[in-house]
C-alpha positions in Angstrom: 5.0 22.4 -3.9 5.8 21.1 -0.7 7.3 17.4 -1.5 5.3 14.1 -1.1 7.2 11.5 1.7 7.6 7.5 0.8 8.4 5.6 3.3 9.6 2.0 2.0 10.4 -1.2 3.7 11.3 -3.1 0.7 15.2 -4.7 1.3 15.5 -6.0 -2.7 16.8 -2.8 -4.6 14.8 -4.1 -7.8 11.8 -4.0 -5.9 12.2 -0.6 -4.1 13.1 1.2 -6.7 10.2 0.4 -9.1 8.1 1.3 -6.3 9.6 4.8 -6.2 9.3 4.9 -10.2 5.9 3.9 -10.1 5.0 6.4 -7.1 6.3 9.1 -9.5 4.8 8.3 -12.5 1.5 7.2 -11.8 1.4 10.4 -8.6 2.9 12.9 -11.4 5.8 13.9 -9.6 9.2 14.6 -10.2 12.1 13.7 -8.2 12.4 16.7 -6.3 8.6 16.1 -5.5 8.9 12.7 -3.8 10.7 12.2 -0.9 12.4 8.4 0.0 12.9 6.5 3.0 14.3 3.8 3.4 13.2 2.1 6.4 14.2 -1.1 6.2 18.2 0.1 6.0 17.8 2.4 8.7 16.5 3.8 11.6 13.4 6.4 10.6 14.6 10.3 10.1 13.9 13.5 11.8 10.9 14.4 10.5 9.4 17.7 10.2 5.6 16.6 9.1 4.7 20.6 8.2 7.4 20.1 5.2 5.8 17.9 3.4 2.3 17.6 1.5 1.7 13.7 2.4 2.9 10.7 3.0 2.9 7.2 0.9 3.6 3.9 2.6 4.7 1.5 0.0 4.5 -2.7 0.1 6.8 -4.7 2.0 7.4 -8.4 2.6 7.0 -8.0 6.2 3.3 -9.2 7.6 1.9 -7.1 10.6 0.6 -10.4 12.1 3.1 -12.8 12.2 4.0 -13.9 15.8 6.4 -11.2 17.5 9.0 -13.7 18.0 9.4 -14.7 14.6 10.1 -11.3 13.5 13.8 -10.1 13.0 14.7 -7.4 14.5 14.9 -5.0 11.5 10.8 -5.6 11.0 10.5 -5.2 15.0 12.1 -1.7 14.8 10.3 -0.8 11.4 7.1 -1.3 13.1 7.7 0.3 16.1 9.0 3.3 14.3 5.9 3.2 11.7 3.8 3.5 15.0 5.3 5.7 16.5 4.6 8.5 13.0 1.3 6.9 12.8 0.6 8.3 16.4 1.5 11.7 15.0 -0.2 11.2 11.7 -3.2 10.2 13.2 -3.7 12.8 15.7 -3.2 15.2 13.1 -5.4 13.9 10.7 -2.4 14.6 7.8 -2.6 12.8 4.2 -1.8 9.2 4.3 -2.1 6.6 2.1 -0.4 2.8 2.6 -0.4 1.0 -0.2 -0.8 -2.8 1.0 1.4 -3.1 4.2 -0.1 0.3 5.1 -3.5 -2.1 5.6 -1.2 -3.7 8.3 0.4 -0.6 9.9 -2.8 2.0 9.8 -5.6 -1.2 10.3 -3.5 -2.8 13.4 -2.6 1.1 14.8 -6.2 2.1 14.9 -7.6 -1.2 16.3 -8.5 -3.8 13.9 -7.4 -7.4 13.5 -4.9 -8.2 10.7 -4.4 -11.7 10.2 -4.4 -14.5 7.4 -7.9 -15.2 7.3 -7.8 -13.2 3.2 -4.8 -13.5 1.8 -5.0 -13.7 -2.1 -2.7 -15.1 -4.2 -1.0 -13.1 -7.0 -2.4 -11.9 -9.8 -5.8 -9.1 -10.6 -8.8 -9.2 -8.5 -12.5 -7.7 -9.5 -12.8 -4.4 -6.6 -15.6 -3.1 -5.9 -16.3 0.4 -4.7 -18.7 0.4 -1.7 -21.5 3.7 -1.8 -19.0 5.4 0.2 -15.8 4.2 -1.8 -17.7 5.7 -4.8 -18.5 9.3 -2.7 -14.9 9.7 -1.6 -12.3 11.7 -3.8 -9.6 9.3 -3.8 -11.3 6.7 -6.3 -12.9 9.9 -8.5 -12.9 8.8 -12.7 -12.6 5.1 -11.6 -15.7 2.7 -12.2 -17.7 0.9 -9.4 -16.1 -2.4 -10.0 -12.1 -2.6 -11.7 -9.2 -5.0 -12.0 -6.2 -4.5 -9.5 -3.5 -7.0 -9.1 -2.8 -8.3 -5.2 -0.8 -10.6 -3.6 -0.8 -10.7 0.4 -0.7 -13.4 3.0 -2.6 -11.3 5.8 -5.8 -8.7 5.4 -7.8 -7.2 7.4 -10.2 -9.6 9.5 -12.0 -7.2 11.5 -11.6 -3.4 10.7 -10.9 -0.7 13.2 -13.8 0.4 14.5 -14.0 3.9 13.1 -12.9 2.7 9.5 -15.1 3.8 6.6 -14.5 0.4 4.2 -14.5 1.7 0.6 -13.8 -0.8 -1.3 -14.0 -5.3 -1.3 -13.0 -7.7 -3.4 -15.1 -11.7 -3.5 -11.9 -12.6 -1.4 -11.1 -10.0 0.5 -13.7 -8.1 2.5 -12.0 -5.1 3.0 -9.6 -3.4 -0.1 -9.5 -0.2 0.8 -10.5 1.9 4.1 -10.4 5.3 5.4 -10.2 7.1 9.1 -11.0 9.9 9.4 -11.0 12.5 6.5 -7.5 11.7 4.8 -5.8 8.6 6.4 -6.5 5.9 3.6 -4.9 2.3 2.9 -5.6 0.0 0.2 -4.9 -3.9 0.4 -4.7 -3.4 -3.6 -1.6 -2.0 -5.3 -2.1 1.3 -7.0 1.2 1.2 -8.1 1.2 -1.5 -10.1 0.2 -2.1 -13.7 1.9 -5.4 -15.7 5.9 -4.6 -15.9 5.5 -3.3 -12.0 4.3 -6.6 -11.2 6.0 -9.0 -13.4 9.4 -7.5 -11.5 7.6 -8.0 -8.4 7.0 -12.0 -9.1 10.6 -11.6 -10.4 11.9 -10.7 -7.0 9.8 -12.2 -4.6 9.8 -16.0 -6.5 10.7 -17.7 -3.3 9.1 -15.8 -0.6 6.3 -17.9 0.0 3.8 -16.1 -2.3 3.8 -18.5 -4.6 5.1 -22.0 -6.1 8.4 -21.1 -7.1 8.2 -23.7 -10.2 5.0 -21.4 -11.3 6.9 -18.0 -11.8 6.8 -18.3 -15.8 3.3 -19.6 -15.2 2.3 -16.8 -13.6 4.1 -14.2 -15.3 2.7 -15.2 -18.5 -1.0 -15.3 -16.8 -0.7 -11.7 -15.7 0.9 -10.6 -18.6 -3.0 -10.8 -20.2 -4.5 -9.0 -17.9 -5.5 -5.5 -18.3 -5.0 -3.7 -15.4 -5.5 0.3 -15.9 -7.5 1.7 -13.2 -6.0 1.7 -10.1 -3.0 4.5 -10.4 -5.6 6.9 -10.5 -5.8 6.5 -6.8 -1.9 7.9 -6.8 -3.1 10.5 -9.0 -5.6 11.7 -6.9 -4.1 11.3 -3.7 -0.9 13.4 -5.3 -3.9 16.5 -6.8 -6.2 16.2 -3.8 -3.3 17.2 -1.2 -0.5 18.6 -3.1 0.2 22.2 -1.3 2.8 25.0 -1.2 
């Protein structure tokens, strides 16, 4: 099987490497299966699209919308790199699927507006599956409405203007989206069930996501919620477009 590409952003080692863990578990892969980037460390690869089977865009703790000059210059090249594949991907219609900050990088490359106006705090959300969100391949075995822990400053406003919107939340109008046949992104984490995100709060205490006084709080809040559902997008998105 040709290998799957994930392509993180994530500077906290802690963080980036449960991601990758998660990806593999939860996407049935092995190591030799899953390819990592790094982007945040350095400048994006070679890369040879035809060699691999897909590619996953993990989280990040960069936003998409924050005012250009505000951004170091790590995130300025990360997105200008992430655009410039995303051109390529796009055009090409090849297997994509952004996991939070790929909302950002697919909505703002194809047109829509990305901004603060739905953030949600951390912790599990109700999502809903829209008629075509409960058509499309990617959320097959999962039920119309399921528990999925966010966390996000910025969200789609206004999608792009060929997006299919598959899936909402009361807070968040837009959770998931496709273009085209296999370009997806969900503003929900399908890598994350309870340890995934506990060691996310872990890392990310005093990043403006939350109170920093309310870590325990909030650890011990999502430690009771039952979360299940949402790897099976990984799962499908690894058995949908896994090829030789």
């Amino acid at each position: 099987m040709k290998p799957f590409l994930l392509i993180g952003t994530r500077p906290e080692d802690a963080a980036a490497d449960g991601e990758l863990e998660a990806v593999l578990r939860f996407g049935g892969l092995d190591r030799a299966e899953l390819v990592r980037v790094r982007l945040e460390a350095g400048p994006l690869p070679e890369l040879d699209l035809d060699e691999f089977s897909g590619i996953v865009v993990g989280g990040s703790p960069f936003n998409a919308s924050d005012p250009v000059e505000t951004k170091s210059a790590t995130q300025r090249r990360v997105e200008a790199e992430l655009a410039a594949l995303l051109d390529e991907v796009v055009a090409r219609d090849l297997p994509f699927l952004g996991a939070c900050y790929g909302v950002g990088t697919l909505g703002v490359h194809q047109g829509g507006v990305v901004d603060r106006t739905f953030g949600e705090p951390v912790g599990a959300v109700p999502v809903t599956l829209t008629a075509e969100g409960r058509a499309d391949p990617l959320f097959a075995g999962l039920p119309d409405t399921f528990e999925a822990f966010v966390g996000h400053k910025e969200a789609i406003r206004t999608p792009p203007r060929d997006a299919v919107v598959l899936a909402t939340s009361p807070t968040c109008p837009v959770q998931a989206f496709r273009i085209r046949e296999n370009l997806y992104a969900t503003q929900f984490h399908p890598e994350l069930d309870v340890p995934g995100i506990v060691t996310r709060i872990e890392v990310y205490r005093h990043a403006g996501y939350f109170p920093a006084h309310t870590t325990e709080t909030l650890i011990a809040e999502v430690r009771r919620q039952v979360v299940v559902h949402p790897p099976l997008v990984l799962a499908n998105f690894v058995r949908r477009y896994a090829r030789d």
